[in-house]
N, CA, C and O of each residue as an XYZ file, in Angstrom:
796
protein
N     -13.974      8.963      7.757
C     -12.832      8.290      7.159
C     -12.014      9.275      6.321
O     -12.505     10.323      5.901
N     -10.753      8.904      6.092
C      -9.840      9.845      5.182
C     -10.335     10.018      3.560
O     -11.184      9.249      3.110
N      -9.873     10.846      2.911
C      -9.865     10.533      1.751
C      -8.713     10.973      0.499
O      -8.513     11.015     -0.715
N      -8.089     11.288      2.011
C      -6.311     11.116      1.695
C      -5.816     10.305      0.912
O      -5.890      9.127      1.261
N      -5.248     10.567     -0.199
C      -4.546      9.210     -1.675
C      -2.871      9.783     -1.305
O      -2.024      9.888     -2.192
N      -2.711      9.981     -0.437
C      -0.958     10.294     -0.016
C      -0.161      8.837     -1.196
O      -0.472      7.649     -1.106
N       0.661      9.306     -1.997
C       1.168      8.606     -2.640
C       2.805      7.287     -1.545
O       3.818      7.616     -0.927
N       2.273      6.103     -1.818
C       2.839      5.157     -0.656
C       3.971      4.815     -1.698
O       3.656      4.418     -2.819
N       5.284      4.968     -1.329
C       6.234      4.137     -1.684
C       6.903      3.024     -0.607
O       7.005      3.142      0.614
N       7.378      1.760     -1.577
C       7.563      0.721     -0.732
C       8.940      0.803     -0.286
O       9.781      1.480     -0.877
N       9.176      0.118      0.753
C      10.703      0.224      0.588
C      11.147     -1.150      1.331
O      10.895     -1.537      2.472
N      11.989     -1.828      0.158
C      12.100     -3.254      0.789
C      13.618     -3.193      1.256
O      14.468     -2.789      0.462
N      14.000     -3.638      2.685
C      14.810     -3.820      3.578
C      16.179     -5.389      4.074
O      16.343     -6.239      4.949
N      16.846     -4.872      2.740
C      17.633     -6.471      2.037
C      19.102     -5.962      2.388
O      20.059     -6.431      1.772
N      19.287     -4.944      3.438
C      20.744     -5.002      3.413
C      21.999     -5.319      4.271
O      23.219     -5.290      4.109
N      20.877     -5.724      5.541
C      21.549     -6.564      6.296
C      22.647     -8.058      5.832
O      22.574     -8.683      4.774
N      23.707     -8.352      7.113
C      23.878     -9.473      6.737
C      23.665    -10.789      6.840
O      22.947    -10.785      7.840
N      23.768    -11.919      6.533
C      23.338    -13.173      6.260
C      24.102    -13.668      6.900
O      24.618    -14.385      6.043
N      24.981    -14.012      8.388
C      26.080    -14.615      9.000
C      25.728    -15.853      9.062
O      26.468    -16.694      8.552
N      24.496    -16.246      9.715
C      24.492    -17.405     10.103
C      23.435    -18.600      8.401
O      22.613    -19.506      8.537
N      23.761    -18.250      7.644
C      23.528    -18.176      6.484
C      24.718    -18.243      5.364
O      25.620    -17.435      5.582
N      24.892    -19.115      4.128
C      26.026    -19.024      3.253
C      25.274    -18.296      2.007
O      25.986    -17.987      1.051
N      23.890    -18.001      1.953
C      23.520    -17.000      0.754
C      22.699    -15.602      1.277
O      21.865    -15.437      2.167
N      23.168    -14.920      0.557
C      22.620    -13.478      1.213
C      20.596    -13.770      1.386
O      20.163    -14.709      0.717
N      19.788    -13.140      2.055
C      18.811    -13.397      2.782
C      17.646    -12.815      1.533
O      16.468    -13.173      1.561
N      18.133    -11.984      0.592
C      17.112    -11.320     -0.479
C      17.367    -12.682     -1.333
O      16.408    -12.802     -2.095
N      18.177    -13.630     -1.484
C      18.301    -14.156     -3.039
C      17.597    -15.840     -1.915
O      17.233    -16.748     -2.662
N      17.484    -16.080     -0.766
C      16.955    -16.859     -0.363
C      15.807    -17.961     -1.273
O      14.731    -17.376     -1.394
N      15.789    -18.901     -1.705
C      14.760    -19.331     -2.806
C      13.664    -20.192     -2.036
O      13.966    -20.839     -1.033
N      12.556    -20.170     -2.484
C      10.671    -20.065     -1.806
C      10.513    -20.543     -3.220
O      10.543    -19.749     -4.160
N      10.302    -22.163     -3.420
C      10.033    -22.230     -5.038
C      10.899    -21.596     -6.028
O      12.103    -21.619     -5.770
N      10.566    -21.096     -6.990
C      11.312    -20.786     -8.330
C      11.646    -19.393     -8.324
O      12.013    -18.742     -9.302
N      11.429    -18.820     -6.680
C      11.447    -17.937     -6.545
C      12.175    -16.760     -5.249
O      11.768    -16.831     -4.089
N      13.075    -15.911     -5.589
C      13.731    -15.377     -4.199
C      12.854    -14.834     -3.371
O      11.696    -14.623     -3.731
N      13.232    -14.586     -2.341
C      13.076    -13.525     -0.965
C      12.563    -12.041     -1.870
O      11.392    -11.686     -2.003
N      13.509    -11.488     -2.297
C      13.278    -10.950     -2.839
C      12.245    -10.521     -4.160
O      11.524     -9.539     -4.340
N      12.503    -11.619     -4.905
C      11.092    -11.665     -5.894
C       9.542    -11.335     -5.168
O       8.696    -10.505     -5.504
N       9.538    -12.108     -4.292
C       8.321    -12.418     -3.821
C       8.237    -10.985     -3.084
O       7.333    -10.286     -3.541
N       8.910    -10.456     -2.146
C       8.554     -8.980     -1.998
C       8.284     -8.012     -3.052
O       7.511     -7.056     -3.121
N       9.105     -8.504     -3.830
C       9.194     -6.806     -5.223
C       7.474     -7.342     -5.895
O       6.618     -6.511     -6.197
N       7.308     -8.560     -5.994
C       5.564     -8.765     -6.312
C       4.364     -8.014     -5.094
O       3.535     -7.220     -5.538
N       4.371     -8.192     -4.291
C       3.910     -8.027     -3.197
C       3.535     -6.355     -3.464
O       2.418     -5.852     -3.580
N       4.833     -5.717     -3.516
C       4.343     -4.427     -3.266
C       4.160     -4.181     -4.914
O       4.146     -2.962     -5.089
N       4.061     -4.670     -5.789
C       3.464     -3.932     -7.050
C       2.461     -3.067     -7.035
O       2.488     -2.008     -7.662
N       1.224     -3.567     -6.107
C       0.024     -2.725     -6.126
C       0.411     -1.433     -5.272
O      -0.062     -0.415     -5.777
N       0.972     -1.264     -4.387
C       1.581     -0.468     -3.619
C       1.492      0.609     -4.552
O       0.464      1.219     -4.847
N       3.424      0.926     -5.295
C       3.819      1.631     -6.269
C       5.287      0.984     -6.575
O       5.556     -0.216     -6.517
N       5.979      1.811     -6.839
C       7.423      1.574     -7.352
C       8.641      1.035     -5.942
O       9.391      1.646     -5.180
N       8.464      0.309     -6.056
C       9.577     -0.251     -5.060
C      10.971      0.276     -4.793
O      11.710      0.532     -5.744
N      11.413      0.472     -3.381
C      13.137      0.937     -3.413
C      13.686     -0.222     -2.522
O      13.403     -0.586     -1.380
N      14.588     -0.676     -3.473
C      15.070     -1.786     -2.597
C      16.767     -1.114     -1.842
O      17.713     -0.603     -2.440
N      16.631     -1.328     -0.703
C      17.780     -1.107     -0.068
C      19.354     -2.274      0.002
O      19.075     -3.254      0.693
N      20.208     -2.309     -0.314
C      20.923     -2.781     -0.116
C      22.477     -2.402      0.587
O      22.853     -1.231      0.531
N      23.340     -3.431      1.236
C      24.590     -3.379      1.895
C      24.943     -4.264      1.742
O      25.093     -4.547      0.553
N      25.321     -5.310      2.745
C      25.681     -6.526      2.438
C      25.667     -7.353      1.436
O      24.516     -7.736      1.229
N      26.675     -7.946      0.490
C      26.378     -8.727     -0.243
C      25.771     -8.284     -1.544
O      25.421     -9.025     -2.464
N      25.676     -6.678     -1.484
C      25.298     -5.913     -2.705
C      25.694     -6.440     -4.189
O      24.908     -6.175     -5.098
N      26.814     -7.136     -4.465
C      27.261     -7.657     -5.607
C      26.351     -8.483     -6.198
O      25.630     -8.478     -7.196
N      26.622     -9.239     -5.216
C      25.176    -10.363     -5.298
C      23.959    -10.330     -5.679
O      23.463    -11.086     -6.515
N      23.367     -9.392     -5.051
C      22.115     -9.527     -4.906
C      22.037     -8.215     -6.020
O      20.845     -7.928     -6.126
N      22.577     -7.634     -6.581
C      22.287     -6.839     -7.973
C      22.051     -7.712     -8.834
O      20.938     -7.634     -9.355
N      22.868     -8.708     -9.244
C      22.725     -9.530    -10.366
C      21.412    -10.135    -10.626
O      21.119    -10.574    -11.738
N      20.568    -10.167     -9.559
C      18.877    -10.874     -9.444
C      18.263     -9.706     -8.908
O      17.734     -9.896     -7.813
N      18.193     -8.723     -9.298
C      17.588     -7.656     -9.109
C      16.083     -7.599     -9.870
O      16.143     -7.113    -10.999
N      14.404     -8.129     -9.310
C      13.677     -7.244     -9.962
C      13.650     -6.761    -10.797
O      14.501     -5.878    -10.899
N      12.677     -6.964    -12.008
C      12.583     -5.670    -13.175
C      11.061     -4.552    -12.011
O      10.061     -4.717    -11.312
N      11.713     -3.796    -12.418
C      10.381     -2.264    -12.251
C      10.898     -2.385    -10.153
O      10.029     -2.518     -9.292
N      12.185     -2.306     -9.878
C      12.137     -1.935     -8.653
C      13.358     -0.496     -8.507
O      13.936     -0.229     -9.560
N      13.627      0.149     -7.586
C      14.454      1.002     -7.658
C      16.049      0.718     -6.835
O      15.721      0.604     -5.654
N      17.139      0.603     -6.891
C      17.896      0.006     -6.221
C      18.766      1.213     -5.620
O      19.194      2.023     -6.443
N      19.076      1.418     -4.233
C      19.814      2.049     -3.481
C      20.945      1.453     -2.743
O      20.959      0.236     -2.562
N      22.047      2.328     -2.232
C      22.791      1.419     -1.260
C      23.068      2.087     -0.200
O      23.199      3.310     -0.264
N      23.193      1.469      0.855
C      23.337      1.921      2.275
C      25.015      1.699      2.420
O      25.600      0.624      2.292
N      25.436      2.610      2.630
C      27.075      2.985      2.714
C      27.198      2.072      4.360
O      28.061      1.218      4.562
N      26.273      2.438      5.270
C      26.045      2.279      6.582
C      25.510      1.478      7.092
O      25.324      1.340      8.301
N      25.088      0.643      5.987
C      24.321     -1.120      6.657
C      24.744     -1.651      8.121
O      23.993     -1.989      9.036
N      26.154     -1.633      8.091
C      26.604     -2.157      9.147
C      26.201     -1.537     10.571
O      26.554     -2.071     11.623
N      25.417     -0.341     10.518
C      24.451      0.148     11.349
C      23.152     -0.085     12.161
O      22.720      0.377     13.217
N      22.543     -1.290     10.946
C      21.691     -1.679     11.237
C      20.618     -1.669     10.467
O      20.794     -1.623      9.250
N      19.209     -1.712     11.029
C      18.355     -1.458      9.960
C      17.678      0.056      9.880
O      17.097      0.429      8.861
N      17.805      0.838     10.989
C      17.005      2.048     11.052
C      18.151      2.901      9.981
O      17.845      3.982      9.478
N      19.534      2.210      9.727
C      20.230      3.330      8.961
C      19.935      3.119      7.465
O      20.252      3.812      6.498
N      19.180      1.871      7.549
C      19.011      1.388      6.183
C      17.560      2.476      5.842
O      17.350      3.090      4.796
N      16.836      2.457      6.897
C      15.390      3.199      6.675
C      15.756      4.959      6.125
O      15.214      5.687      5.295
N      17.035      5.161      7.138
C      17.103      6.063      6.823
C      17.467      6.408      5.449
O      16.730      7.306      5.046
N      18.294      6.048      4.609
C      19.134      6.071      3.907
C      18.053      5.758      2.163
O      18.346      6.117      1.022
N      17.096      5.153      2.546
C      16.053      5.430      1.639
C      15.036      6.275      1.760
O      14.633      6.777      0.711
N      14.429      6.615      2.909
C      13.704      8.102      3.076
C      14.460      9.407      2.345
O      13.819     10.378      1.944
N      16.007      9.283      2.223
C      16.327     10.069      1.540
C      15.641     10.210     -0.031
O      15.270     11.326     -0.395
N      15.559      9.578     -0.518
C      14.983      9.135     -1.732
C      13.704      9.126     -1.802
O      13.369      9.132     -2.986
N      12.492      9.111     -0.839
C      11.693      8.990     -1.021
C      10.716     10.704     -0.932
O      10.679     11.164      0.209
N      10.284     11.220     -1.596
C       9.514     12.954     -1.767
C       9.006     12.640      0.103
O       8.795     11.608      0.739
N       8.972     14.065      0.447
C       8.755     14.534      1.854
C       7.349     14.430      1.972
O       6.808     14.292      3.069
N       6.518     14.508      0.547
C       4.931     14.542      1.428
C       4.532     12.960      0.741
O       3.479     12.849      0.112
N       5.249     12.038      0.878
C       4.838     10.386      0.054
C       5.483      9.867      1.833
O       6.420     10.128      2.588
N       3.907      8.755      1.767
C       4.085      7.327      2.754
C       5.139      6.842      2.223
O       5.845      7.173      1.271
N       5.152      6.052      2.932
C       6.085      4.339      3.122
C       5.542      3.513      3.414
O       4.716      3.668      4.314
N       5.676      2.537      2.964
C       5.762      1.045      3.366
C       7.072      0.133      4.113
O       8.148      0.267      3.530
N       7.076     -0.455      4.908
C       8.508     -0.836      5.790
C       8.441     -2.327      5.124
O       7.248     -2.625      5.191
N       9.049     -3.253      4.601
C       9.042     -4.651      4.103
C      10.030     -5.203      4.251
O      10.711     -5.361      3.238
N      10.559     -5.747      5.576
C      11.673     -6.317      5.476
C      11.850     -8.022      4.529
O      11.001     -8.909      4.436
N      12.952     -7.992      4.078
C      13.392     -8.765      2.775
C      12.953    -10.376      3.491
O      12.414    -11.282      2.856
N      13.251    -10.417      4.604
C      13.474    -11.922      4.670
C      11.832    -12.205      5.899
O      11.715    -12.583      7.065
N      10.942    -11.812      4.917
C       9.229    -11.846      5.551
C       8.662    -12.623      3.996
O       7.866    -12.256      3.132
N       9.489    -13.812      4.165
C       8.994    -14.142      2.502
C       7.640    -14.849      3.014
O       7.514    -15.424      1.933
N       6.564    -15.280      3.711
C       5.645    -15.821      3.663
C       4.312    -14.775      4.133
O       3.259    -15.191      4.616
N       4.552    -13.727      3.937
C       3.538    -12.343      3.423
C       2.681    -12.877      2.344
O       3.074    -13.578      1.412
N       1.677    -12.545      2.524
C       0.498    -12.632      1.253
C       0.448    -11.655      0.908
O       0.739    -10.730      1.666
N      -0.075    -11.362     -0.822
C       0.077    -10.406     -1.226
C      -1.618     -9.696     -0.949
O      -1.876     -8.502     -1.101
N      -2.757    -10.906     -0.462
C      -3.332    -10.345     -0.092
C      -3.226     -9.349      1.453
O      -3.870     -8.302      1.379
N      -2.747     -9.504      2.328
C      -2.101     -8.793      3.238
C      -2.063     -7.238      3.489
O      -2.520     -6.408      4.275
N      -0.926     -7.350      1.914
C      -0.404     -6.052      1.416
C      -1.632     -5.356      1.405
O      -2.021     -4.471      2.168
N      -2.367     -6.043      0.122
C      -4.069     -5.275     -0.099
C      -4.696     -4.488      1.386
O      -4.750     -3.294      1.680
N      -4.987     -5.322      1.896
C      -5.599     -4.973      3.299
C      -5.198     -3.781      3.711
O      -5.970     -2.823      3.767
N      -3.832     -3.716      4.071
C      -3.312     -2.787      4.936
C      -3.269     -1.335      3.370
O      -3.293     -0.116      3.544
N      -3.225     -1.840      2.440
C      -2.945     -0.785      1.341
C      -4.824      0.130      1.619
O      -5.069      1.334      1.557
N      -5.615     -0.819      1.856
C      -6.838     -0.190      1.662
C      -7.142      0.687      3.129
O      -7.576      1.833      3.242
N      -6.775     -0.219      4.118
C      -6.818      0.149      5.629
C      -6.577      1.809      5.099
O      -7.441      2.657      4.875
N      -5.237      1.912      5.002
C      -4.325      3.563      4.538
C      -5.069      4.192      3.995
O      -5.268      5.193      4.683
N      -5.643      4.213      3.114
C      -6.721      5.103      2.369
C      -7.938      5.207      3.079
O      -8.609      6.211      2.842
N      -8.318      4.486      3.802
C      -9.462      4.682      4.803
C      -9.199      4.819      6.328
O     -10.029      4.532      7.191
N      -8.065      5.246      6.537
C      -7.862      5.657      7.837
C      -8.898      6.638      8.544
O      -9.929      6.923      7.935
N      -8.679      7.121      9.707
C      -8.895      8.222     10.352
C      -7.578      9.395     10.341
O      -6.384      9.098     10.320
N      -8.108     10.683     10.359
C      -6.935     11.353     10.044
C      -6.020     11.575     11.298
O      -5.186     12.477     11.221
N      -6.095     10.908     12.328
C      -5.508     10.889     13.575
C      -4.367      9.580     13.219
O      -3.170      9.587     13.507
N      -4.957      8.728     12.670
C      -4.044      7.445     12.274
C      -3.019      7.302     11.319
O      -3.264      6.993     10.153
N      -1.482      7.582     11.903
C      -0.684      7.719     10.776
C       0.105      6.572     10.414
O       0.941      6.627      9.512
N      -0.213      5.175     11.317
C       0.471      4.337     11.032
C      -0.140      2.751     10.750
O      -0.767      2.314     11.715
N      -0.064      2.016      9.805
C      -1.025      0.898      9.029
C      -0.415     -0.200      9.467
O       0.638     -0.387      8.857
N      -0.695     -1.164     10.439
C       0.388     -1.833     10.693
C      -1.113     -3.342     11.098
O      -2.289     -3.251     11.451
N      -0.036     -4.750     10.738
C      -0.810     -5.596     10.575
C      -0.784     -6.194     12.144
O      -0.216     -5.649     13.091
N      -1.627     -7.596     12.188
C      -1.653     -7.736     14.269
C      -2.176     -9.419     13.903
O      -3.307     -9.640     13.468
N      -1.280    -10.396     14.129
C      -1.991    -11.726     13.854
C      -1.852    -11.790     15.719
O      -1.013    -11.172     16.375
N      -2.856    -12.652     16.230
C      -2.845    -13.027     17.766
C      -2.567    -12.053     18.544
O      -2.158    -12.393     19.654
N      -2.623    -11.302     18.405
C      -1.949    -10.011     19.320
C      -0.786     -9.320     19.323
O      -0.457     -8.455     20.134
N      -0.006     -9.832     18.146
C       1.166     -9.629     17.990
C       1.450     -8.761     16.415
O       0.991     -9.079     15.318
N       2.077     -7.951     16.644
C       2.548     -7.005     15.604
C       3.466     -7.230     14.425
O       4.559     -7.699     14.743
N       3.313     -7.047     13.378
C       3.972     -7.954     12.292
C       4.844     -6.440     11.130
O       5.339     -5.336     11.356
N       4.634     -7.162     10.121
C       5.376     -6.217      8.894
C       4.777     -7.182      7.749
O       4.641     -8.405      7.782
N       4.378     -6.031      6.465
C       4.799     -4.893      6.406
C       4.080     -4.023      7.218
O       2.956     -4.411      7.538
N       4.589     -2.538      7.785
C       3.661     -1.398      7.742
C       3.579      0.116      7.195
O       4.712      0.591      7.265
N       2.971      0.736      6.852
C       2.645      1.407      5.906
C       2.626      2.856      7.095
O       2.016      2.825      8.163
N       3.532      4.190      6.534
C       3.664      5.478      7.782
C       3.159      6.513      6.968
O       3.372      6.645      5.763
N       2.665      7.039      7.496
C       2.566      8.597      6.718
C       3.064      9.690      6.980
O       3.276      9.996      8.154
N       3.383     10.575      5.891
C       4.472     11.277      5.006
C       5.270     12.236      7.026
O       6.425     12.295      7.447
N       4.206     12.651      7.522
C       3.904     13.371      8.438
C       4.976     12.646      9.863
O       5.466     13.310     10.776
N       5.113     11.039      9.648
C       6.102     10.412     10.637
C       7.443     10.577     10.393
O       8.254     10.190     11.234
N       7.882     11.209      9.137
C       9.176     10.522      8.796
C      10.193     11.650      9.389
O      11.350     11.837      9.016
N       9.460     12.378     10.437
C      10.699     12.757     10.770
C      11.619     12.319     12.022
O      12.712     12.676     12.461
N      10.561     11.295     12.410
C      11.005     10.504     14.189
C      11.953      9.429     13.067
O      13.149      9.712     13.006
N      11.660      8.695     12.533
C      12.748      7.813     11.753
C      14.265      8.512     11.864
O      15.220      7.798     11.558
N      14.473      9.664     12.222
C      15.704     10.368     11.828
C      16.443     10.536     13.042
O      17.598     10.961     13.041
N      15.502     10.057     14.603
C      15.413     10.271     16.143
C      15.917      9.495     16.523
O      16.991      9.430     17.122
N      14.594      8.143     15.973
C      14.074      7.009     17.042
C      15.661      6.288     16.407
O      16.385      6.534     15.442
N      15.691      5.194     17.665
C      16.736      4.458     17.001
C      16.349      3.175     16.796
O      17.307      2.403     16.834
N      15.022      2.521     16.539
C      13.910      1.824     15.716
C      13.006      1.820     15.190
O      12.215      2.605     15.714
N      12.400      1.064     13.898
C      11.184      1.411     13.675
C      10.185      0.768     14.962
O       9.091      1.200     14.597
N       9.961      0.125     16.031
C       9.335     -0.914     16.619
C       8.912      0.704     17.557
O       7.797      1.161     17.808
N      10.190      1.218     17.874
C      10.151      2.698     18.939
C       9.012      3.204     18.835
O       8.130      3.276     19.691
N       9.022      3.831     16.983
C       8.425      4.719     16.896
C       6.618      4.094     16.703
O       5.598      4.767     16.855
N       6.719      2.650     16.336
C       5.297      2.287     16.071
C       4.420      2.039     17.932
O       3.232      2.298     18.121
N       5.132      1.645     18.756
C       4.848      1.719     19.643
C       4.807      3.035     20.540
O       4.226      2.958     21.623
N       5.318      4.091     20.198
C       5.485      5.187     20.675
C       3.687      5.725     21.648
O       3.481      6.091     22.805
N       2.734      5.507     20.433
C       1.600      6.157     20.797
C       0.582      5.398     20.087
O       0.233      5.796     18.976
N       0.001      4.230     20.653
C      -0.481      3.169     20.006
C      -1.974      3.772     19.382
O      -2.590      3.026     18.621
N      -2.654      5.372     19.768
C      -3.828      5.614     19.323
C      -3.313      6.653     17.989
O      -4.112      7.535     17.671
N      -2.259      6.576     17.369
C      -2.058      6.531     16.185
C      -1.992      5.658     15.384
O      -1.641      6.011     14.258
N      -2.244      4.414     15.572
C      -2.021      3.015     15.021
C      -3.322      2.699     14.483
O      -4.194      2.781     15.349
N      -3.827      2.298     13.118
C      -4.229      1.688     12.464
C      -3.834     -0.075     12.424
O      -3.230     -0.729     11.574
N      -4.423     -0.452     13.649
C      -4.477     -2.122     13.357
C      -5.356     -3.098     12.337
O      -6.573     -3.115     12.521
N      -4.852     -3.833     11.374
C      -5.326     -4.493     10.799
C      -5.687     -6.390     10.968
O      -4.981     -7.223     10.400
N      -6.432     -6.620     11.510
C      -6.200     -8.228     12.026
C      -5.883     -8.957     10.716
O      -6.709     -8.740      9.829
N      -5.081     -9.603     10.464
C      -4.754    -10.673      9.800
C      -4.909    -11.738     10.317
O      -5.039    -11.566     11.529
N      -4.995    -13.249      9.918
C      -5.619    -14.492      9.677
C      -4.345    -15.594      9.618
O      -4.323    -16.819      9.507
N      -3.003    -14.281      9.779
C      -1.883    -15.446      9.313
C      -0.502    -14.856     10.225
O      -0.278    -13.652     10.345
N       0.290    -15.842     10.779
C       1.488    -15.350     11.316
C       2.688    -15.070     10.233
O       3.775    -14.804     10.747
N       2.641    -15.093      9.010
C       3.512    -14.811      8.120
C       3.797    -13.417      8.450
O       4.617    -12.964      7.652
N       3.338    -12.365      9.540
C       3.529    -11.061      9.069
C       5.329    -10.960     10.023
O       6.270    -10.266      9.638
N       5.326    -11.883     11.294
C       5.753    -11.763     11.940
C       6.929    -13.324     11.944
O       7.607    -13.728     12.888
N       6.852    -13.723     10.992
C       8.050    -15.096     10.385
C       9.328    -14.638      9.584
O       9.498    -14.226      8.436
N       9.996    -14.833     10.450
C      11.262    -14.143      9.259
C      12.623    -15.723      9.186
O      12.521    -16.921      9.451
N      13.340    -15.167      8.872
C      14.374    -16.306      8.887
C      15.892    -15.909      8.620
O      16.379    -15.349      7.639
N      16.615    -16.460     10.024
C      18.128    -15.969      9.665
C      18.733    -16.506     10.184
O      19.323    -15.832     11.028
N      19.247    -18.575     10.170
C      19.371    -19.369     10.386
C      18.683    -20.671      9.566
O      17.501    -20.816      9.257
N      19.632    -21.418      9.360
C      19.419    -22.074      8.640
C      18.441    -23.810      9.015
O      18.284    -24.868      8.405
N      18.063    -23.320     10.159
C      16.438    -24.396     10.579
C      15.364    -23.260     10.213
O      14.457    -23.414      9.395
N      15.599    -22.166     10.910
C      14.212    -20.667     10.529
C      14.240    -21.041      8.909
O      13.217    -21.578      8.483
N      15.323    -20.805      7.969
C      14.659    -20.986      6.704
C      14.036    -21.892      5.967
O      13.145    -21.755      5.128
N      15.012    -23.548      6.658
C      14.168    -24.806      6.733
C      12.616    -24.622      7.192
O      11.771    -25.441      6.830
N      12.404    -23.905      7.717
C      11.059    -23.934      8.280
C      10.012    -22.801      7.472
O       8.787    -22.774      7.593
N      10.605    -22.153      6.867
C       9.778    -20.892      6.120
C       9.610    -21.828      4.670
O       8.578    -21.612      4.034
N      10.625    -22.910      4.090
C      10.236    -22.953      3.068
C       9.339    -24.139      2.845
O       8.686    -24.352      1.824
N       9.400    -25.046      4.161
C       8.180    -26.213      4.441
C       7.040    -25.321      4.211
O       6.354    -25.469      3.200
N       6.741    -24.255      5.210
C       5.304    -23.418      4.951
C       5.073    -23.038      3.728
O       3.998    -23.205      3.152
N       6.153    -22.456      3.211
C       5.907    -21.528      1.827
C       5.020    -23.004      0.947
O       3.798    -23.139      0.905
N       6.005    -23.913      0.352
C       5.368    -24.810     -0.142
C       4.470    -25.942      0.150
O       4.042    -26.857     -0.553
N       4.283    -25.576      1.554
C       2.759    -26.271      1.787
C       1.047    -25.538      1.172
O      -0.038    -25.927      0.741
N       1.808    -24.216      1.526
C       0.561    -23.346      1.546
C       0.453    -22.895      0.074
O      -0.073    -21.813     -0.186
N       0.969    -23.749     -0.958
C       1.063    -23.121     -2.663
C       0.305    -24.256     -3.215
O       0.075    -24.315     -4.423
């Protein structure tokens, strides 16, 4: 097993836009609580959070997290790999990542744990921490320092995690939250029935 402590920064992925939606997708409310909140908790154990933003940036500053780091993507309208990119800038060349897109509000924070411990106990062949409910591939996932230069290539993260699956660190999870997102307004009807069933 590794015994690699590669320092992991998170990086939460809020800067897309909200079209089919009248409130931006980070300030989304899950209880007493945003899209956003509930990620910037999530990765506490992690480390220091970078939240990415574009769209709707006005907005979504004003409910900004205490103890997260805030960036902006000039280039949102790119997509999301420009958003990845655009915080790797920011993030030191020999520090992981974490990938967390904003609108995965029914993530457990036990989850996070898992895949946070998975990373530290990898194999040193395994550079990528990524969760698997039913067979299916979810978020967050966690890269090391050593990937970030295909992020700058690939023109997805999905590319590069599938690229070479015996670099992959699979973690089974117990829950489809890894792979629930919402960007429509029945998808969020439906994330926040779960959210507050399962509280």
């Amino acid at each position: 097993m590794s015994t690699n402590h590669e320092e992991i920064v998170p990086i939460i992925l809020a800067a897309g836009s909200s079209k089919h939606l009248n409130f931006p997708k980070a300030l989304a409310r899950f209880g007493d609580k945003t899209a956003l909140q509930l990620a910037a908790e999530n990765c506490r154990a992690v480390g220091r959070a970078i939240v990415v933003l574009g769209c709707d940036s006005g907005k979504i500053r004003e409910a900004i997290p205490d103890g997260v780091r805030v960036i902006f993507n000039r280039r949102w309208r790119e997509g999301q790999q420009s958003s990845l990119r655009c915080a790797l800038d920011h993030v030191p060349s020999n520090s992981a990542f974490m990938i967390y897109p904003v609108d995965h509000p029914l993530v457990l924070r036990t989850t996070v744990q898992r895949l946070l411990h998975g990373f530290y106990r990898r194999r040193k062949a395994q550079a990528i921490v990524v969760p698997r409910y039913k067979n299916r591939l979810g978020h967050p996932i966690i890269v090391c320092a050593a990937l970030r230069s295909e992020f700058f290539s690939a023109n997805t993260a999905r590319e590069i995690v599938y690229r070479d699956p015996g670099r992959n660190l699979v973690i089974p999870v117990q829950t489809s939250a890894i792979y629930q997102d919402f960007d429509t307004p029945g998808s969020y009807r439906d994330c926040v029935r779960q959210f507050l069933a399962s509280r």
